[in-house]
C-alpha positions in Angstrom: 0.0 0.0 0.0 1.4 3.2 -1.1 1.9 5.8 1.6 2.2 8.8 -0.2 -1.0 10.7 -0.9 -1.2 11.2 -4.5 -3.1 14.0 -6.4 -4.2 15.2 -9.5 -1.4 17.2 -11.6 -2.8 21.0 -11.7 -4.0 22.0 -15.1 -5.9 24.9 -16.7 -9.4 25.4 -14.7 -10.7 25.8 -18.5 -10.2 21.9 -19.1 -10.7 20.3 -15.8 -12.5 17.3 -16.5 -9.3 14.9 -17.5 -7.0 15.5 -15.0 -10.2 14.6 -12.2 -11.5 11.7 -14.4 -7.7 10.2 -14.3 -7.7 10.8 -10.5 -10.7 8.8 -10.0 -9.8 5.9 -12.5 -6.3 5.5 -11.3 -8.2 5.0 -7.7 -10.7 2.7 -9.5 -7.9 0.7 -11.1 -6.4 -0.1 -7.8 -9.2 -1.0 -6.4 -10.4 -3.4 -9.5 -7.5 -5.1 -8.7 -8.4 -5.5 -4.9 -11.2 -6.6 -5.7 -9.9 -9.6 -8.3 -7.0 -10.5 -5.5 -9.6 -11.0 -2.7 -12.2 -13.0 -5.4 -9.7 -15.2 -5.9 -8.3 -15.7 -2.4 -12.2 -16.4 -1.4 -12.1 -19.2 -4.0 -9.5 -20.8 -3.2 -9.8 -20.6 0.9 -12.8 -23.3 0.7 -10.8 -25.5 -1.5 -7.8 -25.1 0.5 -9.6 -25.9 3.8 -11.4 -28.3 2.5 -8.2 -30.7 1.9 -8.6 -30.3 -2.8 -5.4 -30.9 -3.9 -3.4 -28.1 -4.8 -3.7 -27.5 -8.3 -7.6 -26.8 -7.8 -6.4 -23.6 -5.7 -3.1 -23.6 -6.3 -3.8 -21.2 -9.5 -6.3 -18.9 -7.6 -3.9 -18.5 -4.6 -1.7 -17.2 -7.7 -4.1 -14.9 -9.0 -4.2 -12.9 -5.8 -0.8 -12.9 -5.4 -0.4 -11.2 -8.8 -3.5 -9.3 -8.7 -2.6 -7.5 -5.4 0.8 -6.9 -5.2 2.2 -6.7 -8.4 1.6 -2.4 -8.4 3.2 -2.4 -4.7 5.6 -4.5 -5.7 6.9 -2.3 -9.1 6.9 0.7 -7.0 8.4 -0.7 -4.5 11.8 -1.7 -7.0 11.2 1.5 -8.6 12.1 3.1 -5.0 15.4 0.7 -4.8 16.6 1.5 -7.3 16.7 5.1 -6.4 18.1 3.9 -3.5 15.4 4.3 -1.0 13.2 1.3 0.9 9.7 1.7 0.3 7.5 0.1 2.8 5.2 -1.6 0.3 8.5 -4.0 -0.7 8.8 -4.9 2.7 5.2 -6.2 2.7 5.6 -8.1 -0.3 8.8 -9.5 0.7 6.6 -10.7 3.6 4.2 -11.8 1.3 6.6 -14.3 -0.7 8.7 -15.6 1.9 5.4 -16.8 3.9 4.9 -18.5 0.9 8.1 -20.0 0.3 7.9 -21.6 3.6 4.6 -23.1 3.0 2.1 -20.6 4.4 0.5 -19.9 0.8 -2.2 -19.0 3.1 -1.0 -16.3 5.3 0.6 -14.8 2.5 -2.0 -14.1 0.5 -4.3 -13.2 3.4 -1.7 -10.7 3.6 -1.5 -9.6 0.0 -5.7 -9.2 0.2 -5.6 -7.2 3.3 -2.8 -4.8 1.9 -4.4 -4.5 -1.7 -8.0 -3.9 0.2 -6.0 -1.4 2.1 -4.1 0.2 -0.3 -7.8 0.8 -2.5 -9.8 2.1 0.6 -7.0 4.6 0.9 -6.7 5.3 -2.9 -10.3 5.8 -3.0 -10.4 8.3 0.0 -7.5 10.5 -1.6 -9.8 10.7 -4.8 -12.5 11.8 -2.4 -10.4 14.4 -1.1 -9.8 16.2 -5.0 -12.8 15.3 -6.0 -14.4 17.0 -3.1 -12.7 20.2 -4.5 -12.2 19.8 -7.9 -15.9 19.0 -8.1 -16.5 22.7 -7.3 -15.5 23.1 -11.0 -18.2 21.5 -12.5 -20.7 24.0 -10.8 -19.5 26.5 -13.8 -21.3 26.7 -16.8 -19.7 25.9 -20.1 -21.2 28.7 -21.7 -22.3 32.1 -21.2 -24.9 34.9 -22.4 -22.7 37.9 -23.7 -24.4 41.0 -24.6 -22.4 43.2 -27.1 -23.9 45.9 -28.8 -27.3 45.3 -27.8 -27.1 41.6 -29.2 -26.9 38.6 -26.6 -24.7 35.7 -28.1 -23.8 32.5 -26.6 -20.3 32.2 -25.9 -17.9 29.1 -24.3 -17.2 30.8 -20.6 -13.6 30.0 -21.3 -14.0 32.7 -24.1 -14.9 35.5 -22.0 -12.9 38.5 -21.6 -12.4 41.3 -18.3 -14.7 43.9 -19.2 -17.6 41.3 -21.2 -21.1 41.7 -20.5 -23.1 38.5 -19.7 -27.0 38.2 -18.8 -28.1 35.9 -16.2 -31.5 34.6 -16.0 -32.9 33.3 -13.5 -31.9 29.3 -12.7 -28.7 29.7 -14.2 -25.4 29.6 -12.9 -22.8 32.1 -13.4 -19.9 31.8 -15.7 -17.4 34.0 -14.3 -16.6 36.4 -11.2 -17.8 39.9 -11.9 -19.8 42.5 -10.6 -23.5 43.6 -11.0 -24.5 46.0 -13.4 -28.1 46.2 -13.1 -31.1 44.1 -12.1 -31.7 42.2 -8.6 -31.6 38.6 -8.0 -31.1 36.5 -5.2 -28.1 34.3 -5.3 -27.4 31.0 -3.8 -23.3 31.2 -2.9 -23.2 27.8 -0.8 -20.5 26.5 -3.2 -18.3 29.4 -2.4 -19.1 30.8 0.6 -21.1 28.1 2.9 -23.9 30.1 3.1 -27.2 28.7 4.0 -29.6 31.4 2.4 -29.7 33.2 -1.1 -27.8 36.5 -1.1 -29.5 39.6 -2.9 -27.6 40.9 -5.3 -27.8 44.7 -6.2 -26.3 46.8 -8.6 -22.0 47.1 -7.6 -22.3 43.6 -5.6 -19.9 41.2 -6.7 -20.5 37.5 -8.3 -18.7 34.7 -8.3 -18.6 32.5 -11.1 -20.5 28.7 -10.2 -23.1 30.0 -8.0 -27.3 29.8 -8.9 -28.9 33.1 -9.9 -32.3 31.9 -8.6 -34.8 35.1 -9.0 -34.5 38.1 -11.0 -31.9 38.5 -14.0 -28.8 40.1 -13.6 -26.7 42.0 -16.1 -22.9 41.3 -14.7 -19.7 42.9 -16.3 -17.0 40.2 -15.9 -14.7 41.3 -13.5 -11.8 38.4 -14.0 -10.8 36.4 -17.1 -12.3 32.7 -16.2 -8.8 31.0 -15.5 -8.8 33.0 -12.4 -11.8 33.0 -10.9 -12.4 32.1 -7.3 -13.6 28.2 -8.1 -10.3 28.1 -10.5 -8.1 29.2 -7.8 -9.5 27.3 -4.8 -8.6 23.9 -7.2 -5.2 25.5 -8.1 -4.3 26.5 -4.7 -5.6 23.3 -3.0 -4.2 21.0 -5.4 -1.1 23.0 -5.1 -1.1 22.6 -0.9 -1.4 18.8 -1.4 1.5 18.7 -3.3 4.1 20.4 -0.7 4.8 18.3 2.9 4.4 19.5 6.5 7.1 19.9 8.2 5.5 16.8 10.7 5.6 14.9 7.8 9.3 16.1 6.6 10.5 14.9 9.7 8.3 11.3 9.4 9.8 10.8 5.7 13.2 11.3 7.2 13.4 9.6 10.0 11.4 6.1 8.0 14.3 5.2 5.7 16.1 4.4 8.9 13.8 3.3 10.4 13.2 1.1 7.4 16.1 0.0 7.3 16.4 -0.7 10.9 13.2 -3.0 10.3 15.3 -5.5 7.8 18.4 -5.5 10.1 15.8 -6.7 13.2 14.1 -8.8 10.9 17.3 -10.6 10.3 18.0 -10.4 13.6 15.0 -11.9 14.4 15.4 -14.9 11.7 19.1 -15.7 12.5 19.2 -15.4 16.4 16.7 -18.3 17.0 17.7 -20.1 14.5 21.6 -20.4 15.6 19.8 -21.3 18.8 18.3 -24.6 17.0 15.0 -23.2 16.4 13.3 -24.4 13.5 13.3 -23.1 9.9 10.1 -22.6 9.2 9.1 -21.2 13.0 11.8 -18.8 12.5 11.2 -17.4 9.0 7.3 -17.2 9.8 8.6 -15.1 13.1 11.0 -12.8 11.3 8.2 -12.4 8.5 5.3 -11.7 10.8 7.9 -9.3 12.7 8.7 -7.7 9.3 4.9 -6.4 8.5 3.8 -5.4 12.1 7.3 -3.0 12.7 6.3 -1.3 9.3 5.7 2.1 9.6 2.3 2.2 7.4 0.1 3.8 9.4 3.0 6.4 10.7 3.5 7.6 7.5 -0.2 7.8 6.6 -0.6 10.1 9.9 0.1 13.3 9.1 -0.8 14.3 5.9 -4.5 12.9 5.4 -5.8 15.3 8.4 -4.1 18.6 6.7 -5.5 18.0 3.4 -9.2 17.0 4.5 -8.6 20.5 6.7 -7.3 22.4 3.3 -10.2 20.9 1.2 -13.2 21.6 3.9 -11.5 25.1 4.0 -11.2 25.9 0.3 -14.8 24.4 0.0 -16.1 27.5 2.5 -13.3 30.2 0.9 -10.6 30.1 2.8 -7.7 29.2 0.4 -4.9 27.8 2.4 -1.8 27.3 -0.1 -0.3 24.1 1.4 0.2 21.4 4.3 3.3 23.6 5.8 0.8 27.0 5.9 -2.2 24.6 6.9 0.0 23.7 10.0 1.3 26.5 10.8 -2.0 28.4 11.8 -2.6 25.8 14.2 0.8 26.7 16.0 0.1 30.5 16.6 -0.3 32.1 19.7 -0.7 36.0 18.9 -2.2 38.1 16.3 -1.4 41.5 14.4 -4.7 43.3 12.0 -4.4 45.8 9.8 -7.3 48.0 10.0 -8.4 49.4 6.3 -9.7 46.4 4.5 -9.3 44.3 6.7 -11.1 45.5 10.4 -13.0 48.0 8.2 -14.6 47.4 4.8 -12.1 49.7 2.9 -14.8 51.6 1.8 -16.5 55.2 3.1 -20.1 55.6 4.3 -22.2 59.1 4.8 -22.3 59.3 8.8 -23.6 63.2 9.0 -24.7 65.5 6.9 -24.0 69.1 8.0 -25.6 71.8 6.1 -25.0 75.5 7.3 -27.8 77.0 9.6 -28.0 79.8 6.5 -27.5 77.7 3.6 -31.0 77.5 2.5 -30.6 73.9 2.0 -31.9 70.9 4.9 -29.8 67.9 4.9 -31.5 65.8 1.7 -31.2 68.9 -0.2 -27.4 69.1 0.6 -27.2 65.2 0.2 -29.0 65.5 -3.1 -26.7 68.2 -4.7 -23.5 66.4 -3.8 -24.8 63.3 -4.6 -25.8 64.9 -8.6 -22.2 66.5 -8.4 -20.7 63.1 -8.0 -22.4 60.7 -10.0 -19.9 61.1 -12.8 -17.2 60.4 -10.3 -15.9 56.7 -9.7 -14.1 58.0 -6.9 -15.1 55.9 -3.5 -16.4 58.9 -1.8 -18.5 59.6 -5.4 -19.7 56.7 -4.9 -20.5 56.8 -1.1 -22.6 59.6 -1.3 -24.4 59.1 -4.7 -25.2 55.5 -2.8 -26.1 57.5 0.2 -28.4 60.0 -1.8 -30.2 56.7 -3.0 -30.5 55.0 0.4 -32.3 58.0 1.1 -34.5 57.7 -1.7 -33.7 60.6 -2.9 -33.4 61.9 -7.0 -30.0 62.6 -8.1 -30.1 65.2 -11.1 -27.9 65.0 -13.8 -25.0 66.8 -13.4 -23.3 68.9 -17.2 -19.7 70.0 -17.9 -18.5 67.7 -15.5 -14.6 68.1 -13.9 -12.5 66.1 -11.3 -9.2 67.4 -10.2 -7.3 65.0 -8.1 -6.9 66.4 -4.7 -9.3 69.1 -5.0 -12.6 67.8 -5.8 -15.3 67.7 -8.4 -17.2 70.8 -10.5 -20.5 70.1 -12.1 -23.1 72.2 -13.3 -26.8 70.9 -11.4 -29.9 72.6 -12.5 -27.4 75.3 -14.0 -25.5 76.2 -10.3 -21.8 75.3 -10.2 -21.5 72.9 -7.5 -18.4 71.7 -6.0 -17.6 69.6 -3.9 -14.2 68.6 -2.4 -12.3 67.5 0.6 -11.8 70.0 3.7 -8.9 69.4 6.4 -9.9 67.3 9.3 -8.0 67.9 12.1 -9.4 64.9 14.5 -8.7 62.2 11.4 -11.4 60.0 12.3 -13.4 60.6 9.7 -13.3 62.1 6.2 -15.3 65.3 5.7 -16.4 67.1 2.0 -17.4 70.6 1.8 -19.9 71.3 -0.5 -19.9 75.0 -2.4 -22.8 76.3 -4.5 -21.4 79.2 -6.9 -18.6 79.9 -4.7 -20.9 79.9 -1.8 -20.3 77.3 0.9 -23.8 75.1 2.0 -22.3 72.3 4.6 -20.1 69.6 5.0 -20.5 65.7 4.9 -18.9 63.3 7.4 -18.3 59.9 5.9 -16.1 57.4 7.5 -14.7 54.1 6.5 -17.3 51.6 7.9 -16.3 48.9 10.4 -17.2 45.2 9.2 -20.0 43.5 10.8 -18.0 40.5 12.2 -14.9 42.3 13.5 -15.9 42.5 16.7 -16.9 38.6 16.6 -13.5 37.7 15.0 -11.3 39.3 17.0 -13.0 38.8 20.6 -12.8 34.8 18.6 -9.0 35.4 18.0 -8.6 36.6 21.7 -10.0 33.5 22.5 -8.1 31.3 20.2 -4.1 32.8 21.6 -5.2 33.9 24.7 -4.4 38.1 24.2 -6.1 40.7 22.6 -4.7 40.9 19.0 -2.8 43.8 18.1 -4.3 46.8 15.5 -0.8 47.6 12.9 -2.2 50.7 11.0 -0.7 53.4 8.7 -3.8 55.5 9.2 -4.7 58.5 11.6 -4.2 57.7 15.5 -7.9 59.0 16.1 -9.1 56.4 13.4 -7.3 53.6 14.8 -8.6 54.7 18.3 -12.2 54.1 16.8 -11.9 50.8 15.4 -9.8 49.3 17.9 -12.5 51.2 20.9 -14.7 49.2 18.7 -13.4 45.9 18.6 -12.0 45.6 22.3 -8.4 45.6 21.0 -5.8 47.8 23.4 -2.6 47.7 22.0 -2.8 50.3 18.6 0.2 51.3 16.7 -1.1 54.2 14.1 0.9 55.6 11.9 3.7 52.7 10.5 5.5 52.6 7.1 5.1 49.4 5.5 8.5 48.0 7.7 7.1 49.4 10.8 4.7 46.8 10.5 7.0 44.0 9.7 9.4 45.5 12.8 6.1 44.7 15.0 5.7 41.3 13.8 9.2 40.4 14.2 9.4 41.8 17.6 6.8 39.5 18.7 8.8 36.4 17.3 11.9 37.1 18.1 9.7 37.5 22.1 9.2 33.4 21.1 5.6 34.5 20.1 4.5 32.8 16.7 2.7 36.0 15.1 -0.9 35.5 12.6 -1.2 38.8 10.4 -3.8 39.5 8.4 -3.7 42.0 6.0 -4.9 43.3 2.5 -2.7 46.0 1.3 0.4 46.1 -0.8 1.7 47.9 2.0 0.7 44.7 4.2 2.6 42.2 2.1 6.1 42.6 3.8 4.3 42.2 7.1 2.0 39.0 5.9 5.7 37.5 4.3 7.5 38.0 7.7 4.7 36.6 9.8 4.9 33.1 11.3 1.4 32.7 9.1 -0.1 35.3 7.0 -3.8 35.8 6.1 -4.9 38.0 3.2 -8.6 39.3 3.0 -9.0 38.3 -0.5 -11.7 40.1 -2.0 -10.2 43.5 -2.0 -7.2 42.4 -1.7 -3.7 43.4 -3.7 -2.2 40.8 -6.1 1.0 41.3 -3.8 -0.9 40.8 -0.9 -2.7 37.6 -1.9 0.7 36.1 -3.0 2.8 36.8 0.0 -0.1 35.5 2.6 -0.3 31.8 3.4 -4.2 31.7 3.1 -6.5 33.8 1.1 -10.2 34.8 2.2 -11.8 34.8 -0.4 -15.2 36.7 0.6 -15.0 39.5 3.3 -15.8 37.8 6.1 -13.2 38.5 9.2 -14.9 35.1 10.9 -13.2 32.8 8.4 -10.0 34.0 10.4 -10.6 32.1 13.8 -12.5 29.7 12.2 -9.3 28.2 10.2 -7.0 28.5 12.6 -9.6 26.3 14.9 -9.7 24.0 11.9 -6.1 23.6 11.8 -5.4 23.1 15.5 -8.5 20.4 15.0 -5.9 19.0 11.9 -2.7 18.6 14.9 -4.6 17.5 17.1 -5.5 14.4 14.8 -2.2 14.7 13.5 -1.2 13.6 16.9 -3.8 11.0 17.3 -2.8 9.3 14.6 0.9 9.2 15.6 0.1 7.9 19.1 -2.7 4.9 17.6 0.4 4.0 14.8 2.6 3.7 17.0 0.6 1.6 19.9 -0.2 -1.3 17.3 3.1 -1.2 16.4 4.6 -1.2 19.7 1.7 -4.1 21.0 2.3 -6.2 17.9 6.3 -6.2 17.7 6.1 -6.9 21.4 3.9 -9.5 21.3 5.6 -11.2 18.2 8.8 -11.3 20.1 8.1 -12.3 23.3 4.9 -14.7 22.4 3.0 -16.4 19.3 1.8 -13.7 17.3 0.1 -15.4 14.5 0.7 -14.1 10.8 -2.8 -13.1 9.8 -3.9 -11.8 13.2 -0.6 -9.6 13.0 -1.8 -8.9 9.3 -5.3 -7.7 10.6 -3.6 -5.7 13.5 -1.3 -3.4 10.7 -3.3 -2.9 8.0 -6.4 -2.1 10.6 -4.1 0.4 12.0 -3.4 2.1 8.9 -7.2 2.4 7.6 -8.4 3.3 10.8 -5.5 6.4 10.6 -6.2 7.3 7.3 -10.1 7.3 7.9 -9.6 9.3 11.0 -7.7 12.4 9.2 -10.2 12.8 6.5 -13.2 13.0 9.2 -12.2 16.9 8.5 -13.4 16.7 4.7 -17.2 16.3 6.7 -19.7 19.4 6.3 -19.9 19.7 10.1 -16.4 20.1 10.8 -15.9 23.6 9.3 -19.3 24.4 11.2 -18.4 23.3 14.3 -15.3 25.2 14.2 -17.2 28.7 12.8 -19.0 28.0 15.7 -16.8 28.0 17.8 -17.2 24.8 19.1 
């Protein structure tokens, strides 16, 4: 039975269908030929124990022997003879010299139990991609474009950043982008876990995969298809199961001893009774049972089947974690730094007050209003803010003429024939962003807008405080007051305002090199130094920069601060059954060597007893890939 976990060869997310398809069959194959080893070995057991003569089950015995260990036994030679000991050779050298001694029996029991095995484990590693790359086959293969007022069906693979595709209702999506018009209510539960529909307004973002149930929706394609978030959850997760944790590192390293150490005591354990007079047969069963119960099967299998059942339930609820070694790595932290814009706060400004002058002539929707038909040309995120303000209101927004935007100094537009302007003013307190708005030269009031605080950052980081035991800590370039307000917000008491890009990775060093192991989570460009020199890096994934997104060691893909606490649980869930498989391993092994040596451990009860162990350790680590695990640990519990 192979101990390494094997996975699908990335690929273009535009073709994924092969690469899956030869994941399965490859785990089908294997397990074809469990099935024909332990057919024959049920065919011939009656015969055999039932005195035929041994060319009646002679033959099937054969079969097995061939059926079941002829793929452990090629890889196995293929390791020799790159000069490593694989532990499936040592099994099938177990295999054939029970045989030669006469126990055609035992060894083939033991060639059916190891093929068996080997396919329950081939079959849950195909689960494990297939439960990802399965995501895939949500998107559609083609898509409504609308160009020039003409809707034409289009592969999705085709469509371009910038494209225009209609969604009806009932069908899927075919690539991230954002809302241009019309409302619909989305189902996201492939991408974001979420139990009930999401309305989707104008300026909400898509992802490609997920159900448009009511309402069509006119979406400009925000990301070429290769990229989308489905794309890159396969990409990254079939990219994490490549790479090793450094638990298993240390395993892989330490087994070729220890394999080798294994045929030196298995020797040992042949020759000693034997020069003693012991009997040949006696003493070659001995050393061979010895030989398959020391293996280190279900060691090896320990460590990596719990990480990648964790990275799989993860990428499944977007949280793209980039491999085993980042996987276990959030388990082992014990503090945490934020950054505040984008991350504790949406990243984008709101209208909190509207302040007309007491002789303006204007009340505050008529103040609103104007700014709001000043800035509607404007994609600037205070335009925005306060047109989408002016509409939350309900209010009209007149078209604006002879529009102008002057970085740094505001807009000019002429409203029902006025020259309105409307710019920033100096804020002295920082907290909070305030516009002046002019009509004719003649000043009317000011708006307040402020970047708004996310829902869950309170949640996450009283979760986070929960998770290491302190109060995270806020790492912001902004204004002191507007750091005061977030962190007053969120419970967190140690704020540094103010830092240069390596201010922030000076703070996260200077809690490692104080032994902590630091989590940041970040989404800026000037947050990727910080998220690289972190002991684990998170990167809020929706707004956040390319650099950003590359230097972290898990993405988020939606903006939901929650998903922070809740991997880190996940992972620490991961050890822990990291650790439970280690100490199962290495009781059966430790019970069955012992009782081999010092009494009669017969061959296919010491069979049963290792290849039980390494099922039952492989089935334990991928109890993570279940649908309740990632709630239980958004939970909390």
């Amino acid at each position: 039975m192979s101990t390494t976990l094997a996975t699908a060869p990335a690929t273009a997310p535009a073709a994924p269908a092969p690469p899956r398809r030869r994941t399965r069959v490859l785990a089908l194959a294997e397990a074809r030929w469990a099935l024909v080893s332990l057919v024959a070995f049920l065919a011939a057991l009656p015969l055999h124990l039932g005195s035929a003569p041994a060319w009646a089950y002679g033959p099937l015995y054969a079969i097995a022997y061939a059926a079941g260990g002829w793929e452990p036994a090629l890889e196995g030679l293929r390791a020799l003879r790159e000069k490593t000991l694989d532990v499936d050779l040592l099994m099938i050298v177990a295999a054939l010299g029970a045989a030669s001694i006469g126990q055609v029996l035992d060894g083939a029991l033991l060639i059916v139990i190891f093929a068996t095995s080997g396919a329950l484990e081939a079959l849950a590693t195909a689960r494990t991609a297939d439960s990802v790359r399965g995501l895939l086959d949500l998107a559609p293969t083609t898509a409504t474009r609308v160009r020039d007022g003409r809707e034409e069906s289009v592969p999705t693979a085709e469509l371009a950043v910038g494209d225009t595709v209609l969604v009806r209702p009932g069908e899927r999506i075919g690539a991230d982008g954002t809302v241009l018009d019309g409302t619909g209510e989305v189902d996201q539960a492939t991408i974001t876990g979420e139990s009930v529909p999401a309305l989707k307004r104008p300026g909400d973002d898509v992802f490609a995969g997920t159900l448009n149930g009511t309402g069509a929706l006119r979406v400009r394609v925000g990301r070429d298809p290769a990229d989308s978030v489905i794309a890159r959850i396969v990409t990254l997760v079939e990219e994490a199961s490549r790479t090793k944790a450094p638990t298993q590192l240390f395993i892989e390293k330490i087994e070729q001893r220890y394999s080798v150490g294994v045929v030196i005591a298995t020797l040992a354990v042949f020759g000693i009774p034997l020069a003693f007079g012991a009997g040949l047969t006696d003493a070659l069963l001995r050393a061979m049972t010895f030989m398959i119960v020391a293996s280190p099967c279900a060691v090896v299998l320990a460590t990596m089947p719990p990480l990648l059942s964790a990275i799989a339930n993860a990428g499944r609820h977007g949280v793209l974690v980039k491999s085993a070694v980042a996987m276990e790595r959030l388990g082992a932290i014990d503090t945490t730094a934020l950054d505040k814009t984008g991350t504790l706060t949406e990243g984008t400004p709101e209208v909190t007050a509207v302040r007309p002058l007491a002789d303006s002539g204007v009340d505050e929707d008529g103040l609103l209003a104007l700014a709001a038909a000043a800035e509607h040309p404007s994609e600037h995120p205070l335009a925005r803010a306060i047109v989408g303000a002016a509409r939350g209101r309900g209010l009209p927004v007149a078209a604006a003429q002879d529009f102008t935007a002057v970085p740094g100094h505001g807009v000019t537009a002429l409203v029902d024939g006025h020259r309105v302007h409307v710019g920033r003013a100096d804020t002295p307190e920082g907290a909070e962003t305030t516009v002046r708005i002019t009509r004719d030269g003649t000043p009317l009031g000011t708006l307040a807008l402020t970047d708004r605080l996310r829902a869950d950052a309170a949640p996450a980081t009283a979760a986070l405080t929960a998770l290491t035991g302190t109060a995270p800590v806020l790492l912001t370039g902004d204004h002191p007051a507007a750091a005061a307000r977030v962190a007053d917000a969120t419970g967190i008491t140690d704020v540094r305002a103010g830092l240069l890009p390596e201010d922030k990775v000076e703070a996260v060093r200077e809690g490692e090199r104080a032994g902590r192991k630091v989590l940041f989570v970040g989404d800026g460009v000037n947050d990727a130094p910080a998220l690289a020199a972190a002991h684990a890096g998170v990167a809020m994934g929706r707004a956040g920069s390319d650099l950003a997104l590359e230097a972290a060691d898990a993405v988020v893909v939606r903006d939901e601060l929650t998903a922070v606490p809740a991997v880190v649980r996940l992972s620490r869930r991961a050890r822990r059954l990291v650790l439970q498989n280690l100490a199962v391993a290495g009781a059966f092994i430790t019970v069955l060597v012992l009782w081999d040596l010092i009494g009669h451990l017969p061959l296919p009860l010491g069979v049963a007893g290792h290849e039980g162990s390494t099922v039952l350790v492989g089935l334990n680590g991928l109890r993570l890939l279940r649908e309740s695990a990632w709630r239980q640990e958004r939970s909390g519990g």
